[in-house]
N, C-alpha and C positions, 0 to 999 in steps of 0.2 A: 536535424537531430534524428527524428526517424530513421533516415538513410545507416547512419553511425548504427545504432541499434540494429535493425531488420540486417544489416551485412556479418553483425558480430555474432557469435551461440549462444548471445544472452537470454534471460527469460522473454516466455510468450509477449506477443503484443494483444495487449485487450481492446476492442471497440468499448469507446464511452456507452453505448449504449448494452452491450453485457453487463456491464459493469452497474449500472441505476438497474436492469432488472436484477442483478443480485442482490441488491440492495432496497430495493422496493423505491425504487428513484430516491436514495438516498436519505430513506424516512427515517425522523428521529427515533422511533423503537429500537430503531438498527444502529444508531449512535453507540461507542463503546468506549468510547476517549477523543480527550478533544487538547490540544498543546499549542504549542506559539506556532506551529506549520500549517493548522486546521484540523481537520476533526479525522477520525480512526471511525471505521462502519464495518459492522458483520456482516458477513455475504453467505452466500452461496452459488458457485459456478458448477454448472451443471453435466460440462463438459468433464470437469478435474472431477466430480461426485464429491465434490469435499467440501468444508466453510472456509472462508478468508476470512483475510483482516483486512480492511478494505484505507489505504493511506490517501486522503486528499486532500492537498495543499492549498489551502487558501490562497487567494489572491490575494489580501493582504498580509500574505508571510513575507517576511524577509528571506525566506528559502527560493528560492531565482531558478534560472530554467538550469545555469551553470552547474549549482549546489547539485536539484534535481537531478540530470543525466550523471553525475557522478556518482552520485548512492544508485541509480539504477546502475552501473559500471562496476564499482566494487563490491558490493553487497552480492551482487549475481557471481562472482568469483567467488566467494565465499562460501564453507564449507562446514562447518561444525556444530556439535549436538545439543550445544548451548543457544545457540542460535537461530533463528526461525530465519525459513526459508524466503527468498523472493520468487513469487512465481510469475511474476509478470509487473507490464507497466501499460500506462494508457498517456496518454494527452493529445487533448481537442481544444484549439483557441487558447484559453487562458486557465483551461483543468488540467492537473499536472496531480497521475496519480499511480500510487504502486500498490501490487498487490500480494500480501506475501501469507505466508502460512498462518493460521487462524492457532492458538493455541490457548484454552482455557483456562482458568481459574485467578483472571485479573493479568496487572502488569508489573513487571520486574519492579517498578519505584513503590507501589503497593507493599512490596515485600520488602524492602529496603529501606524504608522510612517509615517501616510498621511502631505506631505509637508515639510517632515525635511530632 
């Protein structure tokens, strides 16, 4: 999988370990959302100067390594102002993670299911 990746123009490869120090290894304060994939963590990468949104799939998601490189494949082809960016991917052993644009004030379902 790698290989696929690192030969294509898709986004950065992260080291696991960038990625927990952006995260303060993952600490719950940094938790931001959590779904059927695993949990969503704020970051900050130091390299970009910016915050993430830090995507990491549980091991027991039903989201597979298949699913995974596909959203890193299309999502990185993708281009629009509605849409938060990918700016990268990571996976080590059995952590399978993406990291895309941090963008505030909650999450689209938040706003879409406001009151029901």
């Amino acid at each position: 999988m790698d290989s696929d990746f690192e030969r294509s123009s898709l986004p950065k490869k992260f080291t696991f370990e960038e990625l927990a120090r952006a995260t303060n290894n993952f600490a719950k304060e940094h938790k931001i959302g959590e779904g059927g994939f695993g949990g969503v963590y704020k970051g900050f990468i130091k390299d970009l100067k910016t915050h993430v949104a830090i995507k990491k799939v549980s091991k027991e998601s039903n989201q597979g390594v298949k699913e995974y490189a596909s959203e890193v494949k299309v999502i990185s082809q993708l281009r629009h102002k509605n849409l938060v960016q990918l700016f990268g991917w990571c996976h080590k052993q059995n952590d399978l993670l993406l990291v895309y644009e941090f963008v505030q004030n909650g999450s689209l379902d938040s706003y879409l299911f406001k009151g029901k």
